[in-house]
Legacy VTK file of the C-alpha trace (Angstrom):
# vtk DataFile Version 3.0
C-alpha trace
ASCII
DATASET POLYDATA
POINTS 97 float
-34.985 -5.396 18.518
-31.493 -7.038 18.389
-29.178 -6.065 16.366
-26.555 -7.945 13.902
-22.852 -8.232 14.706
-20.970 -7.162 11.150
-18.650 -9.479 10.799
-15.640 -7.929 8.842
-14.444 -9.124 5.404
-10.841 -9.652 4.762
-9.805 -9.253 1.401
-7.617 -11.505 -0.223
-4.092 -9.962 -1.995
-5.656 -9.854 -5.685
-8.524 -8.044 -4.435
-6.503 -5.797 -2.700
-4.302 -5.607 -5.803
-6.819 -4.887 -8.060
-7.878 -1.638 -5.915
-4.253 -0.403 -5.666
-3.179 -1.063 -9.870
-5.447 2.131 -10.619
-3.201 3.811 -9.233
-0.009 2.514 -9.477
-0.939 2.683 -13.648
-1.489 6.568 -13.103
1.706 7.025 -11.832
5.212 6.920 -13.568
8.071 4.366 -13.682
9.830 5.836 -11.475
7.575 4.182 -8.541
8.901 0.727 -9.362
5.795 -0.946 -7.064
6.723 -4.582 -5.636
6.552 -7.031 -2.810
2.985 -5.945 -2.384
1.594 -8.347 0.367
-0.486 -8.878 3.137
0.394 -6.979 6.581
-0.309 -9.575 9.394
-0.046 -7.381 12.260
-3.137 -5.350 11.451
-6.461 -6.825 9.739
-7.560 -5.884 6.460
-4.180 -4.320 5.304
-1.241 -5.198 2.996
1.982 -3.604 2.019
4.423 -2.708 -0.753
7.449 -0.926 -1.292
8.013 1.851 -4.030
11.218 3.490 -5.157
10.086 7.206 -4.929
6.572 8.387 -3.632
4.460 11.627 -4.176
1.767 13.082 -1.816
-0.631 13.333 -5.236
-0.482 9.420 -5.249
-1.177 8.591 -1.625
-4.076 10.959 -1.527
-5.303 9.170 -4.382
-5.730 6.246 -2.866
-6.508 7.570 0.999
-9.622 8.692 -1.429
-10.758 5.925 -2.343
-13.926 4.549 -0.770
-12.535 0.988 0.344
-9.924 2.673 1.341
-10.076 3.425 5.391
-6.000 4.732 5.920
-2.298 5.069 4.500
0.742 4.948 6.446
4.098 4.691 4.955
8.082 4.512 6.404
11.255 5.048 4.811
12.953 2.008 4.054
16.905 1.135 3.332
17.217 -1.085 0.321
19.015 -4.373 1.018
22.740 -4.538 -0.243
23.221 -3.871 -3.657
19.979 -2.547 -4.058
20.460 1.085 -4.866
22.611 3.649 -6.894
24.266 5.307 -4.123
24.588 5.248 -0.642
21.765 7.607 0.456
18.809 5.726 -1.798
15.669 4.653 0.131
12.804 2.925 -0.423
9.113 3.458 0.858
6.619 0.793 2.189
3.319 1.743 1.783
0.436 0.262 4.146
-2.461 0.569 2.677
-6.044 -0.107 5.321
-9.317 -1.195 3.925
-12.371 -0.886 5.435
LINES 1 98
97 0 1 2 3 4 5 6 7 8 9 10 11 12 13 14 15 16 17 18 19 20 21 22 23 24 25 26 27 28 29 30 31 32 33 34 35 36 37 38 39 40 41 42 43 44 45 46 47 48 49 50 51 52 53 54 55 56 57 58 59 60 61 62 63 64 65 66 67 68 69 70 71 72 73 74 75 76 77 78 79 80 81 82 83 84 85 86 87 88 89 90 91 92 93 94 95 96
């Protein structure tokens, strides 16, 4: 008996958007989410940066069932982009199945 080849789904940027907004509503203003986007180097992922992050909010969405990983790097804020000198920004890469 042969079996099928799954061919893998990419989803578009609303889709992807729509999963992430549950949580991104949960959290406070202080997150500031933006410049969410797709991640070409790896398939089925897409990015955005947030102004402060918590470990309760990317559990919360490593949880979730379309969700297959979360990786995240500190960023530096272009020029003129912060309050002091020490600020940072996250991007958050989010991996669906």
């Amino acid at each position: 008996m042969a079996t099928r080849k799954r061919v893998k789904k990419e989803l578009t940027e609303a889709q992807s958007l729509r999963v992430l907004k549950k949580y991104v509503d949960r959290e406070t203003d202080l997150l500031n989410f933006k410049n969410h986007k797709k991640f070409d180097k790896r398939d089925n992922t897409f990015r955005f940066t947030v102004d402060v992050i918590s470990l309760e909010f990317l559990i919360s969405i490593m949880e979730d069932e379309k969700v297959k990983n979360v990786y995240f790097n500190p960023s530096v804020p272009p020029p003129g982009g912060s309050l002091d000198s020490i600020s940072m920004r996250y991007k958050v890469y989010v991996e669906f199945k």
